[in-house]
C-alpha positions as CSV (number, residue, x, y, z in Angstrom):
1,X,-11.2,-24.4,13.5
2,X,-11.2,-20.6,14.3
3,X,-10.0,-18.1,11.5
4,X,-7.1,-16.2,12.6
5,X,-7.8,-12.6,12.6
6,X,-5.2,-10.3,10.8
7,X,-4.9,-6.5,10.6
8,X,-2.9,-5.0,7.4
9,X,-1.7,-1.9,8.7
10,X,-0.4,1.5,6.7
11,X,-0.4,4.9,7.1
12,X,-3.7,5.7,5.1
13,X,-5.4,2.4,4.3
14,X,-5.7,3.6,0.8
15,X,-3.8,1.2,-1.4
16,X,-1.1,-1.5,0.2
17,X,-3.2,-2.1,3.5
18,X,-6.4,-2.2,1.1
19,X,-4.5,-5.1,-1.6
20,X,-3.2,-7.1,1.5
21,X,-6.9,-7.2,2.6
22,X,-8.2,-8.1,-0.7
23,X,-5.5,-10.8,-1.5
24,X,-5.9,-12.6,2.1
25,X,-9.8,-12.9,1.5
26,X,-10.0,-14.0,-2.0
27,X,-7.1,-16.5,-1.1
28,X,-6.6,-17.4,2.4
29,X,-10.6,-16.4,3.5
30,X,-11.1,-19.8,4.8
31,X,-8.2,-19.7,7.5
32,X,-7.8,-15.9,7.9
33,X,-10.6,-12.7,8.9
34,X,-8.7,-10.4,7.0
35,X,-9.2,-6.5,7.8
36,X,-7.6,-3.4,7.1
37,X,-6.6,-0.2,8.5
38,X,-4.5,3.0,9.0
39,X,-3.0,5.3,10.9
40,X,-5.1,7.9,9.2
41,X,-7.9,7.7,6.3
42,X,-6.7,8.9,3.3
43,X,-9.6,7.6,1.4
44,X,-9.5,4.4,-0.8
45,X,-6.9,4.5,-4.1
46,X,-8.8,4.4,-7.6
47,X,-5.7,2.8,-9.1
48,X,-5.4,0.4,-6.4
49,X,-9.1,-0.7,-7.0
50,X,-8.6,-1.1,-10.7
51,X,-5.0,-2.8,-10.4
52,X,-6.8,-5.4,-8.4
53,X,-9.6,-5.7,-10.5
54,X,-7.6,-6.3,-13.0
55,X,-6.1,-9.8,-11.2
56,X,-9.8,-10.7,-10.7
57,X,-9.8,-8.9,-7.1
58,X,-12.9,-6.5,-6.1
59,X,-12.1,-4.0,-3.5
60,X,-14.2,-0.9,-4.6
61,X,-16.4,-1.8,-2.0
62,X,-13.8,-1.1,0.4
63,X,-13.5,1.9,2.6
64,X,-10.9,3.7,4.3
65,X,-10.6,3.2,8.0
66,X,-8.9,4.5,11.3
67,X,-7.0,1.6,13.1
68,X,-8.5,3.2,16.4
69,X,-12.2,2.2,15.0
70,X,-10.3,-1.7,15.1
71,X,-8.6,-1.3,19.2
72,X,-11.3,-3.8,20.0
73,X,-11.2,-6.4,18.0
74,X,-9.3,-9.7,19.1
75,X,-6.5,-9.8,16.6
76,X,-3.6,-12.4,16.5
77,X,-1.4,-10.7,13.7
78,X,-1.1,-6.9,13.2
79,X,0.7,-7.1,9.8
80,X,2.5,-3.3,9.3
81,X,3.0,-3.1,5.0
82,X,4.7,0.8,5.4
83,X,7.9,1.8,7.6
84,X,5.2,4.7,8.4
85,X,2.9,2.2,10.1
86,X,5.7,0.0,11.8
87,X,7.0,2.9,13.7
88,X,3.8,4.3,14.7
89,X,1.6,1.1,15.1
90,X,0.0,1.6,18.2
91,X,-0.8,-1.0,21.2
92,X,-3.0,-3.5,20.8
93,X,-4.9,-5.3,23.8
94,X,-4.5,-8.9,24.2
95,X,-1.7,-10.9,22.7
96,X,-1.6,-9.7,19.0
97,X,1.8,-10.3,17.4
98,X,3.0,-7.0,15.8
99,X,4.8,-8.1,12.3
100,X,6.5,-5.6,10.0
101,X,6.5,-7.0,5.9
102,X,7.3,-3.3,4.3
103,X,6.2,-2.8,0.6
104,X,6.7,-0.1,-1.8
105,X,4.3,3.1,-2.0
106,X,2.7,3.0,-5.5
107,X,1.6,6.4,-5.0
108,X,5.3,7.5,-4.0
109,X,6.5,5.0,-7.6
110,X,3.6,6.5,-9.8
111,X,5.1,10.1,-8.9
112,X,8.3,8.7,-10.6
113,X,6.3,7.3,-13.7
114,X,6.5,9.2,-17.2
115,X,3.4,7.7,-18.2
116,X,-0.1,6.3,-17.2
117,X,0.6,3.0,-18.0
118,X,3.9,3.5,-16.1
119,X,2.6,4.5,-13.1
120,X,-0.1,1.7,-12.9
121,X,3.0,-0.4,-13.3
122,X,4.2,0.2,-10.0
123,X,1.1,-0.2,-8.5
124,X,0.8,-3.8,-10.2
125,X,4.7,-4.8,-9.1
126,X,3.1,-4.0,-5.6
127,X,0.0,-5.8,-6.0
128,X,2.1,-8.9,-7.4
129,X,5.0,-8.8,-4.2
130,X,1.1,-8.5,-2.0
131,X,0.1,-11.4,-3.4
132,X,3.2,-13.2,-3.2
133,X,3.5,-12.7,0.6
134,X,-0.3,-13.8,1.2
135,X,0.5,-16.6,-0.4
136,X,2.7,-17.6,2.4
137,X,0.0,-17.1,5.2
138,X,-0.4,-18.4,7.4
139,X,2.8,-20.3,8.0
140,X,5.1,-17.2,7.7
141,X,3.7,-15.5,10.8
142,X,3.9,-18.3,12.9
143,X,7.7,-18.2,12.3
């Protein structure tokens, strides 16, 4: 049976687009070619690698790419995790289904956060609503 190949797309593929990646291979690997992208490179997010790390999920070897380094690739989901990305996802050849499942900016919550262990908080809410929704692949899409 042929992996279905899904895109997690955000505006920087730093953090949200980077867990979504991480989740679907560690989880859903045998069914799904997870990769990631964004709209821009913003590099990857330390806290992001360590939240992650911390549920048993290694992305530090991860790096920060352009969705237009992707335009080629087959896919049959582009997954949009930011309002950013939904809105300025751009066309995909073939007959990829664009889906939009928006989730919080930990960067945007940690600004918000009094303390360290505060901020990694929202960053670990995020990772845990990531996980949730992978979970769910691939059925969800299909709907």
């Amino acid at each position: 049976m042929r992996k279905l190949k899904v895109l997690f797309l955000c505006t920087g593929n730093s953090c949200r687009s980077q867990m979504a990646e991480g989740w679907t291979r560690a989880l859903k690997g045998d069914v799904i070619e997870a990769y990631s992208a964004g709209i821009e490179t913003h590099g990857l997010n330390p806290n992001a690698v360590k939240v992650m790390a911390e549920a048993g999920v290694d992305i530090s070897g991860h790096v920060s790419k352009n969705v237009d380094t992707l335009l080629d690739v087959p896919f049959d989901y582009v997954v949009t995790v930011c309002g950013h990305a939904n809105e300025n996802c751009p066309f995909f050849p073939g007959s990829a289904k664009v889906v939009h499942v928006g989730f919080d900016d930990p960067p945007a919550l940690a600004k918000l956060a009094e303390s360290e262990e505060a901020k990694l908080n929202g960053y670990r809410r995020v990772r845990d609503e990531i996980r949730a929704f992978v979970e769910t692949l691939p059925g969800s899409l299909r709907q």
